[in-house]
C-alpha positions in Angstrom: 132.8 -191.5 -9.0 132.9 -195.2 -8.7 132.3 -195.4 -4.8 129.1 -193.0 -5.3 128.0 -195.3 -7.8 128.3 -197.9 -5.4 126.8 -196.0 -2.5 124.0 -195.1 -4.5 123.2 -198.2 -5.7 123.1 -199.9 -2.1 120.8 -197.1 -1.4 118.5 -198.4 -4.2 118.5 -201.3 -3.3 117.5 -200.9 0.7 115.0 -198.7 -1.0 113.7 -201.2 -3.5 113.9 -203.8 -0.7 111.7 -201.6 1.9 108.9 -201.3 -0.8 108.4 -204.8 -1.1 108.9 -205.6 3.1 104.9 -206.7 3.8 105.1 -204.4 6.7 105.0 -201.3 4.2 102.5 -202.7 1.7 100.2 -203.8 4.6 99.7 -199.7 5.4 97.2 -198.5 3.4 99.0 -194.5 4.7 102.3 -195.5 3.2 101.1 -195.5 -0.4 102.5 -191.9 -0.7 105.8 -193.0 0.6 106.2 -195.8 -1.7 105.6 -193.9 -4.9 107.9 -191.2 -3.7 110.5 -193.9 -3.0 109.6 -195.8 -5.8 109.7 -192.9 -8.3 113.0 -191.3 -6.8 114.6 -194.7 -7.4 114.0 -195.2 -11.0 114.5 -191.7 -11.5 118.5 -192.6 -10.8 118.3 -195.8 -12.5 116.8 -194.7 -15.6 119.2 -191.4 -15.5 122.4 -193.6 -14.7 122.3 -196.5 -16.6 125.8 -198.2 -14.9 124.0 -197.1 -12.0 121.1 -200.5 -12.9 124.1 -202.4 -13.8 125.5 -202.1 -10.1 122.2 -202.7 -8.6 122.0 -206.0 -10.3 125.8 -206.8 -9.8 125.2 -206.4 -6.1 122.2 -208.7 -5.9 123.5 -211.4 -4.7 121.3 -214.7 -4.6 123.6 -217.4 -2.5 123.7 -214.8 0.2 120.2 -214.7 0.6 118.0 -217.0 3.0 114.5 -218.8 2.2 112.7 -215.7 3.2 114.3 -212.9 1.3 114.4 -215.1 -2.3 110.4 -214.1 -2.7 111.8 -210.4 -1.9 114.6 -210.3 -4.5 112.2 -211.8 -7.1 109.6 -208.8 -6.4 112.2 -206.1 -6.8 112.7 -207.7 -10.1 109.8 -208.0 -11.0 108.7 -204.4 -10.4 111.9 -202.9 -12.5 110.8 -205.7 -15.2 107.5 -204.0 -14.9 108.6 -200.5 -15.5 109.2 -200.0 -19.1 111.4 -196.9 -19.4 114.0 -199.4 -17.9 113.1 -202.3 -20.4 116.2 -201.3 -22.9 118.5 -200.8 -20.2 117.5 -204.3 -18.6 117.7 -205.7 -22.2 121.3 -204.3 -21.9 122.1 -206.5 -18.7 120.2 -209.4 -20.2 123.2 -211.9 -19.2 123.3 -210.7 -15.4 119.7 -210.7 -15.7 119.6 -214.0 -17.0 122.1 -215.0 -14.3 120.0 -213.9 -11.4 116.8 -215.6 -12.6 118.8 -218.8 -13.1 120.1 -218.7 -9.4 116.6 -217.5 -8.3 114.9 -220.9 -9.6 117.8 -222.9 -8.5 117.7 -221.7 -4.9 113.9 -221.7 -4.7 113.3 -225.3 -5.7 113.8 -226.2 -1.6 110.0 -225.6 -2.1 107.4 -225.9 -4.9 106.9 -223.4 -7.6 105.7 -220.0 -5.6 103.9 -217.5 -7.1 106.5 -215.0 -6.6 108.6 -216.6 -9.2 106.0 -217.6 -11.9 105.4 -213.8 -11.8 108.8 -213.1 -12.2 109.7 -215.4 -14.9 106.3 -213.9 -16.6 107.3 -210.5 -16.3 111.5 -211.7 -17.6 109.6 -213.0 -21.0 107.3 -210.4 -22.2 110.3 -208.0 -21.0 112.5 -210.0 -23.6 109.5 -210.5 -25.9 109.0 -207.0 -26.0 112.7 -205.9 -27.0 112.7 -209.2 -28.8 112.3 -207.4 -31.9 114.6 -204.5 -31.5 116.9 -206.7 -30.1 117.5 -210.1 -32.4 119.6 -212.7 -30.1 118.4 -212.1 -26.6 117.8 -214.5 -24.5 114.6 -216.6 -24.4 112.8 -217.5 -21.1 113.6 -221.5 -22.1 117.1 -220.3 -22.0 117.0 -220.2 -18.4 116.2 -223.8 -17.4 
């Protein structure tokens, strides 16, 4: 069960990955795809919760050069977005907390992007919004 856990959650993540690639959301004719991908992705994260954890396990930010940080950021955003997956993020807060901290530290080579503003955005009203159902999680000045 464990090594179609971690199959499946590579394959989420090339997925993720492709729907944020600027060569798919240039083409105004891949909307379709991106939904269906999109939608078949949180499907199995939302219905496998270890199945999120490994997805986040496996992003790995010191691996990654200049031009796939912005990347990363955007698939985390987008499951920050998506609010069936809010509890199950709030679960992970610590990894999530993790990544965000190695996000900013690897991205200060350059000035604040918008890429990251966005994300660190989307990480406090995510926390701010299971704030109150959650007492102790981890505050977006906890980061820095």
């Amino acid at each position: 069960m464990e090594q179609v856990l971690r199959f499946l959650s590579q394959c989420c993540l090339s997925l993720l990955a492709l729907l944020v690639t600027p060569q798919l959301e240039a083409a105004a004719e891949a909307e379709h795809k991106r939904e269906e991908i999109w939608g078949s992705c949180v499907t199995a994260l939302s219905s496998v919760p270890r199945l999120l954890r490994m997805v986040l396990q496996s992003m790995h930010v010191g691996d990654l050069n200049e031009e796939e940080l912005p990347q990363l950021g955007r698939i985390l955003s987008m499951l920050l977005q998506h609010t069936p997956l809010h509890n199950q993020l709030l679960a992970n807060a610590a990894l999530l907390q993790e990544l965000l901290q190695d996000l900013t530290r690897y991205s200060q080579s350059a000035s604040r992007e918008q890429w990251l503003t966005d994300l660190l955005y989307c990480y406090s009203v995510t926390v701010a919004h299971g704030s109150s159902a959650h007492r102790g999680s981890l505050g977006l000045r906890d980061i820095y």
